[in-house]
Residue, then its C-alpha position, 0 to 999 in steps of 0.5 A: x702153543x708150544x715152539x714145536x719140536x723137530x725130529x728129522x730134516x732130510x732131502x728125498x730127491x728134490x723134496x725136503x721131508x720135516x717131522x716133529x711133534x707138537x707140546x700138547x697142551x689141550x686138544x689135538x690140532x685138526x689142521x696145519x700148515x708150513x709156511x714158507x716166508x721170505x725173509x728179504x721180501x712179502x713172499x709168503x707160500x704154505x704147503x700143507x703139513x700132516x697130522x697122522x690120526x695115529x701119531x699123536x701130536x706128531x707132524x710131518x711135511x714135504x717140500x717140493x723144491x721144484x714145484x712148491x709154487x705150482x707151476x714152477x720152484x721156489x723163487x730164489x731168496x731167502x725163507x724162512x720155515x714155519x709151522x703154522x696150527x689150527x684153523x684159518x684165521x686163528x692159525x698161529x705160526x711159530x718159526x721151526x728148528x729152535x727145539x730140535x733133536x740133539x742128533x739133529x744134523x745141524x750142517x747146511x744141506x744142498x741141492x741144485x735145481x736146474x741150471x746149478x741153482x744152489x739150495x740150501x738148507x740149513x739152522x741159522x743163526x738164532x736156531x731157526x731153519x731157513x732154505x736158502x735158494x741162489x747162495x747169494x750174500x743176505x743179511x744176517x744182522x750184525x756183530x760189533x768189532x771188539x778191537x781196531x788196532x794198527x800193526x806197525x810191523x806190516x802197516x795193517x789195520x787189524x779188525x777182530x770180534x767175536x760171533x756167539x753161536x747158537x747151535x749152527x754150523x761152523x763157516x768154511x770160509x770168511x772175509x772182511x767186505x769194505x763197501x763205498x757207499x754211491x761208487x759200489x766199489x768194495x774191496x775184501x780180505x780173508x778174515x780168520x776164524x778160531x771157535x771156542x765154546x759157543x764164540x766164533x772168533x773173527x780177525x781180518x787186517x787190512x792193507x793201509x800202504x804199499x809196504x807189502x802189497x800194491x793195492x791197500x785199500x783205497x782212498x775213500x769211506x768205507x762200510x764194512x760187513x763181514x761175510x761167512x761162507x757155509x757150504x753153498x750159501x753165504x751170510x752178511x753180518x754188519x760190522x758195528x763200531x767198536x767203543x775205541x775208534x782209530x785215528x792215525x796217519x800212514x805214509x802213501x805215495x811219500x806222503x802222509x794220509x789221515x786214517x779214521x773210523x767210527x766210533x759205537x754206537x754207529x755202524x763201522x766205518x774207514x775212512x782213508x783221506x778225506x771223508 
């Protein structure tokens, strides 16, 4: 079968309401199903999808948001939306959204379940619909920084790569998340964005000294994702090392601190001071 070929996203009050069509290749489908399955987890809920006797090979669904799981609303995560056709047992399940409308809204859409839970629902990164519940950071694979540079001018360690898009929405926000592994303590700064053509274009500096700012990034190894803000979610990517790693030393608290990273292919890593 065919990817299917999604014609309408639109919330209806709390419901999600899908139509598309399917490619025909032979005989019409006599069942289907939507599966909601989620993405950081073994949950996986199905609601039943709609094959009209007149419509051909057309499709369509609605999602209750509130009471998709019976007795109460779909678990906080993230779940991805698939269409599942034929039989039980012989079903095959695709993911929905990589062929859709061209006038196909591709900007995340929100509402909020009682006590001001987000939902969102959107195109993610490779095309692919997913309903975001909680907006909280997931993981969203990951990006390799093309640069490490240093800025002599305002002792800043300055971070850019690129994101290549694939019919999604552009983020309203970014920053650079440096984590420690154990501690649990993370520091961020703004990173900015510029789009052209189908690249997203990322750069974030971070402080080494105290030349401009009384809290550089502490001593310590540090992890670092990069984190993009949509309208009420937001993704995780993890930030790969570049082929070129840095190795310099700064002057902290009159005196000289050694400054380093990881080299690709491993993830990217900053350590300030000893490792």
């Amino acid at each position: 079968m065919a990817d299917p070929y999604l014609t309408e996203v639109a919330w209806s009050g709390m419901s999600l309401r899908l139509l598309g069509r399917l490619e025909p290749d032979g005989s019409r489908p006599a069942e289907a199903e939507l599966l909601l399955r989620e993405r950081d987890g073994d949950g996986l809920i199905s609601v039943p999808a709609v094959l009209p006797a007149a419509g051909g090979h057309l499709f369509e669904a609605l999602i209750d948001i509130t009471s998709v799981c019976g007795d109460g609303p779909l678990p906080n995560g993230l779940w991805d939306v698939e269409l599942a056709v034929g039989p039980n047992g012989v079903a095959r399940a695709v993911p929905l959204g990589h062929r859709h409308a061209p006038g196909l809204d591709p900007t995340p859409q929100r509402r909020f379940l009682a006590g001001s839970t987000t939902v969102t629902v959107y195109f993610g990164a490779y095309g692919t619909l997913a309903i975001d519940v909680g907006g909280r950071a997931h993981p969203g694979g990951s990006t390799r920084a093309e640069t490490l540079a240093w800025n002599e001018h305002d002792d800043e360690l300055v971070v850019s790569g690129h994101i290549t898009f694939q019919d999604i929405a552009m983020p309203v926000s970014a920053k650079l998340r440096l984590r420690e592994p154990g501690s649990g303590r993370r520091y961020e700064v703004i990173a900015a964005l510029e789009a052209g053509g189908d690249r997203l274009t990322y750069t974030a500096s971070v402080p080494l000294t105290r030349a401009f700012t009384d809290d550089p990034l502490p001593r310590g190894t540090w992890e670092a994702f990069l984190v993009l803000g949509f309208s009420g979610m937001h993704r995780e990517l993890r930030v790969m090392a570049p082929e070129h790693p840095i190795g310099l030393q700064v002057w902290r608290r009159l005196r000289h601190m050694r400054v380093t990273s990881t080299r690709a292919p491993a993830a990217l890593a900053v350590t300030v001071g000893r490792a």
